[in-house]
N, C-alpha and C positions, 0 to 999 in steps of 0.2 A: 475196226472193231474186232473183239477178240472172241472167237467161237467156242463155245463148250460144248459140250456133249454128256448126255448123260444113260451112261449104260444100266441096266439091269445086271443084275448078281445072280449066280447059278439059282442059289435058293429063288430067289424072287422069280424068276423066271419060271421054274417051276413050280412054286404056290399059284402064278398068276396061271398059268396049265391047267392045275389039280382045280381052280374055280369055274373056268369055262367048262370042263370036263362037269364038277358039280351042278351045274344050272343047264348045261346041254340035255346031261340024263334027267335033272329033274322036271324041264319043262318039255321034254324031248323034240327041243327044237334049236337051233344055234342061233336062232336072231337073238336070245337077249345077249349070249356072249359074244356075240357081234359089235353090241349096243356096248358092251363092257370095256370092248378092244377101243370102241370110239375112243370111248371116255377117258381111260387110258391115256391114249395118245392125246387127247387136248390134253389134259392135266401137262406129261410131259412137255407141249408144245409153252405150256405157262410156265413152268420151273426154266424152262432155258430161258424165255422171254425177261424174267425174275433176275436171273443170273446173269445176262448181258446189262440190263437196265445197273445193275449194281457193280460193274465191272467198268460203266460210262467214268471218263474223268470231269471232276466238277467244277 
C-alpha cells in the first residue's frame, strides 16, 4: 500500500500559529488550543486515511 503524506505550507503553518496564539490570549489559557491541535491532527489523520482508501486498486 502506497503511503502519502500531507505537509503544511509555510503560510498554513503560520495561520494555524497566529490562531492558537489568538484564543491563548483570548481565553488566557492554551487548553482550547490544545483542543485545536487535536483536532487538527484527526482531521489530518482522515485526509490520509481518505487518500490511501482512493489510491487501493479495485
Amino acid at each position: 500500500m502506497a503511503s502519502r503524506e500531507i505537509r503544511w505550507t509555510i503560510r498554513a503553518t503560520q495561520d494555524k500559529l497566529a490562531i492558537y496564539e489568538y484564543w491563548t490570549n483570548r481565553n488566557k489559557s492554551i487548553l482550547y488550543a490544545q483542543k485545536l491541535e487535536k483536532l487538527f491532527n484527526e482531521v489530518i489523520k482522515l485526509q490520509q486515511f481518505i487518500l490511501l482508501q482512493e489510491l487501493k486498486p479495485k
